[in-house]
N, C-alpha and C positions, 0 to 999 in steps of 0.2 A: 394477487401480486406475490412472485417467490421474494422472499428475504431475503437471500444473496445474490439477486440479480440488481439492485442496487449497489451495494457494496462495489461489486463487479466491475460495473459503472464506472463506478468514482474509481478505482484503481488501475484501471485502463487512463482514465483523465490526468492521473497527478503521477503515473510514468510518461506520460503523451508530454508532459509539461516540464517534468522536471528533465527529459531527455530531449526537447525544445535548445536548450542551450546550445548544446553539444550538434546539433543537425547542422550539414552543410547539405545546399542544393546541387543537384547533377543535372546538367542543360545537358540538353545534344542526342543523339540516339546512339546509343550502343556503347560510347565512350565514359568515361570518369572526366569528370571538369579539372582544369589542371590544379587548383587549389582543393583539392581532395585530398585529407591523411588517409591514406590506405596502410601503411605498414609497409608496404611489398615495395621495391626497385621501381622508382619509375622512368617507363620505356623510354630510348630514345630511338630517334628516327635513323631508321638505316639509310647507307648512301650506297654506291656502288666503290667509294671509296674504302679501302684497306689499310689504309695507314693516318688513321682520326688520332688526335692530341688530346680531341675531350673524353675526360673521365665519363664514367657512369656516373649520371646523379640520382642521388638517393631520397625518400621522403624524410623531415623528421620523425624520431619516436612520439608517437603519439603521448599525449599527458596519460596520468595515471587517473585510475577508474575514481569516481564520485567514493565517498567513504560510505561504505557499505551498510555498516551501524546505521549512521543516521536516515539512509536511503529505508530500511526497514521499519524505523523507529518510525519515521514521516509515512509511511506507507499505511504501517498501524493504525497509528493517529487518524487517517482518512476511512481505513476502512470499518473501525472499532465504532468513531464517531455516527457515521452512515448506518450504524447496525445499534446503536443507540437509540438515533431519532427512529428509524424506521420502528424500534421496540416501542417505543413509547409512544409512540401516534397509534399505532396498531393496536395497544393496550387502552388508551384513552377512546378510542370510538368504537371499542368492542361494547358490546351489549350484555352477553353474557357471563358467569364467571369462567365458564368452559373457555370460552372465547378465548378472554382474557388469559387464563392458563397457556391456551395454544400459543399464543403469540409469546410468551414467557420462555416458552421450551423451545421453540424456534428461536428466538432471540440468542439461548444460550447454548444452542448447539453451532450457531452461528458467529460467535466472540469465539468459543473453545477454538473454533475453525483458523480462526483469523490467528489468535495466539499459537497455536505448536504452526502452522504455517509462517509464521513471521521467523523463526529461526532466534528469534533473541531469546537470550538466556533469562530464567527466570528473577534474576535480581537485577535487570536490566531498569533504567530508572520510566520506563515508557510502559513495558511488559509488565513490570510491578503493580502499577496501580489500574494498569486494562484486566489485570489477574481478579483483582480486587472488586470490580465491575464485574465481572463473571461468578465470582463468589457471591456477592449480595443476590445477584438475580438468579443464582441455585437456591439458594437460603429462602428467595420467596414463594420458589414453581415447590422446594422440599415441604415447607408450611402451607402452603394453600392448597396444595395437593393433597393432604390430609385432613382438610375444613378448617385449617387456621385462619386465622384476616390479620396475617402478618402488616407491619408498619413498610411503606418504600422509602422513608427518611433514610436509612442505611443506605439504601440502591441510589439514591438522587446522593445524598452525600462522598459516595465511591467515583461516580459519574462524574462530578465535581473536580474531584483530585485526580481523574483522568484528565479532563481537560485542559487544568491547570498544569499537568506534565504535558501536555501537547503543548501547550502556546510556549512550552522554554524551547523546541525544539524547530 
């Protein structure tokens, strides 16, 4: 199983959803429904008359875009978490310590991914503590990689206060 085909998943899922609101339907073949914001002049029907009273009607401006921060910050959260569980199931039914390693070094080449792709800034209050999560699990593949039997209390306790920044958001 690749470890960012998960992730992947779910961030296709929670743009599908969070952009569920915003979706109106289009009947008919060829045409826009007439309750469709487009931006653009909408058409009206020409007559063979030249001398028409009605104005051109126009669509309203569309609403302004979802706040983008939090769109990012929620995005994190989904993809960060998915690459969390996925580390850690991965780690727990490994067999060996090799094993266990690979899944470690995947795991945190796959956080690093999600973090410089999210765009938020590092003292962002979401990106801070998913930073924090990526440091512990360097700190273990750094130590075990060299024959230490590093402690995961740091990496579960990081994990934690990622979480806990997720559920404010």
């Amino acid at each position: 199983m690749r470890v960012s085909a998960l992730p992947a998943r779910l961030a296709l899922a929670a743009l599908l959803v969070a952009g569920a609101g915003c979706a109106t339907t289009i009947e008919g073949t060829g045409s826009i429904a007439e309750d469709v914001l487009t931006g653009a002049p909408t058409p009206t029907s020409t007559s063979d008359s030249t001398d028409s009273t009605e104005p051109t009607a126009t669509t309203p401006a569309p609403s302004p875009p979802a706040d983008q921060v939090l769109v990012r910050q929620r995005l994190l959260c989904v993809l960060e978490r998915a690459s969390i569980t996925s580390i850690n199931n991965q780690f727990n039914k490994s067999k060996s310590r090799e094993t266990q390693l690979q899944a470690l070094r995947t795991g945190a080449t796959t956080i690093s991914g999600h973090l410089k792709r999210s765009g938020l800034p590092a003292g962002d209050r979401i990106r801070k503590p998913g930073q924090g999560v990526l440091d512990e699990l360097t700190g273990l593949v750094r130590k075990a990689s060299v024959g230490g039997t590093p402690s995961t209390a740091p990496y579960n306790r990081a994990t934690q206060r990622f979480q806990q920044a997720c559920n404010s958001v």
